[in-house]
C-alpha positions in Angstrom: 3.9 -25.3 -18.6 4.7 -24.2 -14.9 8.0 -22.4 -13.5 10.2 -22.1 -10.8 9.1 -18.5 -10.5 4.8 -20.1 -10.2 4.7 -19.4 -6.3 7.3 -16.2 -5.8 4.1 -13.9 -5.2 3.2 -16.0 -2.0 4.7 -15.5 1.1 7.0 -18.1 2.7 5.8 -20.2 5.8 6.0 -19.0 9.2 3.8 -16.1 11.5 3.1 -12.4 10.0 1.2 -10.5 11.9 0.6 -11.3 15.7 0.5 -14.6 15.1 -1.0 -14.7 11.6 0.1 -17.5 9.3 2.3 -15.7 6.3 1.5 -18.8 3.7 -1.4 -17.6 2.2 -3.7 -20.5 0.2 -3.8 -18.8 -3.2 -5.8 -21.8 -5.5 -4.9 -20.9 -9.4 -7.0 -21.1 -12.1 -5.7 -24.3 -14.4 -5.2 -22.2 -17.5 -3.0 -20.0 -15.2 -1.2 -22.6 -13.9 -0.5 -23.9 -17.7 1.4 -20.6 -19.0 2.9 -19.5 -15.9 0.8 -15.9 -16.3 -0.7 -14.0 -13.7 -2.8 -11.0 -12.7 -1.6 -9.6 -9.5 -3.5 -6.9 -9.3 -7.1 -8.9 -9.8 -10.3 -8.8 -7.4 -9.5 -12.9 -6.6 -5.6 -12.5 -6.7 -4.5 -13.5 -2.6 -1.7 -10.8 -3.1 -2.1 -7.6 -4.9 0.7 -7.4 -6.6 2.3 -3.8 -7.4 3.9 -3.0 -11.0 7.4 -2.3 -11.8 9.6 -0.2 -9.9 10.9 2.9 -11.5 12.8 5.3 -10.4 10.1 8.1 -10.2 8.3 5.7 -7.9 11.2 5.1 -5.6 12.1 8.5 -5.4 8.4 9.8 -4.3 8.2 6.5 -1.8 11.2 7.4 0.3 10.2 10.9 0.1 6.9 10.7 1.4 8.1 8.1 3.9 10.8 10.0 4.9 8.8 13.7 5.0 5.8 11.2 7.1 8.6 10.3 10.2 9.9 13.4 10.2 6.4 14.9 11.6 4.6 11.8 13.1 4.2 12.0 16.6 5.6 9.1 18.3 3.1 6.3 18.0 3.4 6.1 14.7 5.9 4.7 12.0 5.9 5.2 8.0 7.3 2.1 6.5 7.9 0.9 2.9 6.9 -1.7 0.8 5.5 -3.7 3.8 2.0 -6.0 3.2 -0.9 -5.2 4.9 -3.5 -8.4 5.9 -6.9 -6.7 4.2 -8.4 -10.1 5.0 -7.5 -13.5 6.3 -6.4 -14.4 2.1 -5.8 -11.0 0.9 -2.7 -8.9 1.1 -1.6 -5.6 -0.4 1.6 -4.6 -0.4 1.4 -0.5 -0.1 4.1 2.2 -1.5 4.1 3.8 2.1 2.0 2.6 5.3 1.6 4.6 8.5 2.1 2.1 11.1 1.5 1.7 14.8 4.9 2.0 16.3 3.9 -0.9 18.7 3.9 -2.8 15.6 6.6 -1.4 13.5 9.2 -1.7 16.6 8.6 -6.1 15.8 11.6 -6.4 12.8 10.5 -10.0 12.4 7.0 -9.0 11.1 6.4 -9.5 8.0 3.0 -8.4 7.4 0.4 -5.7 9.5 -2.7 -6.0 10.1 -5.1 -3.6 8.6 -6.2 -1.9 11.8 -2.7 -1.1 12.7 -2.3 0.8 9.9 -3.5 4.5 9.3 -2.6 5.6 6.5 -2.0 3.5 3.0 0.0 5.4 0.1 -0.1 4.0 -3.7 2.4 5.5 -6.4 0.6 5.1 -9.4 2.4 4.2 -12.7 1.6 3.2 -16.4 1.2 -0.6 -15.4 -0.5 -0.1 -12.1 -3.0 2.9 -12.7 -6.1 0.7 -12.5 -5.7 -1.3 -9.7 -4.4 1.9 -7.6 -7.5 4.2 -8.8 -10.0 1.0 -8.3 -8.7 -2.3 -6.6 -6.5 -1.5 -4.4 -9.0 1.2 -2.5 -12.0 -0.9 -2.5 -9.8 -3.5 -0.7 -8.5 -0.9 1.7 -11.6 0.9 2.5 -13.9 -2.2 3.3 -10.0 -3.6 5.6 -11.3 -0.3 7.7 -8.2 1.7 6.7 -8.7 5.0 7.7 -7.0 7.2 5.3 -5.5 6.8 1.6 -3.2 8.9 -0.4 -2.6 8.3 -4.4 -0.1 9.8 -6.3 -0.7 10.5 -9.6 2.4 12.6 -11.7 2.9 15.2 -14.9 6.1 15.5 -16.2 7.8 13.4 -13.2 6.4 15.8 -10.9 3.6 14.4 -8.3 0.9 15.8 -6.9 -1.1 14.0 -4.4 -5.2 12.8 -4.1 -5.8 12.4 -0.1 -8.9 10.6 1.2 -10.6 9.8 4.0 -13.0 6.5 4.8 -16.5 8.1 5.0 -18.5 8.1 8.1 -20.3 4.7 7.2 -16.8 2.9 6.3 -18.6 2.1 2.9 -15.5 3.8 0.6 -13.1 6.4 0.6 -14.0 10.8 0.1 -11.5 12.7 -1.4 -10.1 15.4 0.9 -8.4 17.2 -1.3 -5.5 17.7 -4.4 -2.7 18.7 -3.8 -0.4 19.7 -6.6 2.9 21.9 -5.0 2.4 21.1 -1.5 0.8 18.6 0.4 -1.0 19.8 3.7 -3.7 17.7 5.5 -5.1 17.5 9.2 -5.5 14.0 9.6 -4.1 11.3 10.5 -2.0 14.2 12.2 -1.1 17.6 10.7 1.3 17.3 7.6 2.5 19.7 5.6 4.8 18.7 3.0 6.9 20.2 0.2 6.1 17.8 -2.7 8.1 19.9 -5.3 11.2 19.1 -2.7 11.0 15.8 -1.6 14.0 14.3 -0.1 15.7 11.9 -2.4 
């Protein structure tokens, strides 16, 4: 049996980024296509989905987001919940991106492209622990992505892995943890209360 809801993961006609078509082709297993299920956050999925919003995850998104433009220097842009083209039929659809501000100033994008971006940041939660700690970084590491932050919580509280795309471009290296406060020298120098986040 199909639904109404079968196609709401793929993104509506017209141009993304710099010209980019947004309607992906996203071909569905039969079976699939029967029950109406779907994995989002699988290695053949066109869009990597992200789980369920909470309120944890909210809360840490606009606080990193806003913490992120309140130090960047001016040519770049920390956005929410925007996709990112890994690959001409593969998006992602990141917590927090640091984006060019070239390409942030367009409101009508819809999507980046992956070397316009700096910086990817997933929130990881019950339902999307996997695909943050494994999917989602293969994808953005082999995009080219430079750097990658994950945020993992105890108690409601987060602290912070940060990585860096090794020198080959073949995966990310952790760059450090970061439990009370986050401080890092790349993309740009950030230092950032994470026990104080603005909500």
């Amino acid at each position: 049996m199909t639904s109404v809801l079968d196609d709401w993961l793929q993104p509506r006609p017209g141009d993304g980024a710099g010209g980019v078509p947004d309607r992906l082709s996203l071909p569905r297993p039969a079976a699939e296509q029967r029950d109406g299920g779907s994995d989002g956050g699988s290695l053949d999925a066109g869009l990597i989905s992200t789980g369920a919003q909470t309120r944890f995850r909210e809360r840490v998104a606009y606080g990193l987001r806003t913490a992120l433009n309140a130090q960047a220097p001016g040519d770049l842009v920390a956005v929410s919940r925007m996709d990112v083209l890994l690959e001409p039929e593969r998006r992602a659809r990141p917590d927090v991106s640091l984006v060019d501000d070239l390409a942030a100033s367009d409101d009508r994008r819809t999507c980046y492209l992956a070397e316009e971006v700096r910086l990817v940041i997933e929130i990881a939660g019950p339902d999307s622990a996997v695909p943050d700690r494994d999917v989602r970084p293969h994808h953005y590491a082999a995009a080219g992505i430079p750097h990658f932050w994950r945020v993992e919580s105890t108690g409601c509280r987060p602290f912070v892995y940060s990585y860096e795309l090794d020198a080959g471009g073949a995966g990310y290296q952790v760059t450090g943890v970061h439990h009370t406060r986050l401080t890092v020298g790349t993309p740009f120098p950030i230092e950032i209360d994470l026990e104080r986040l603005p909500r």
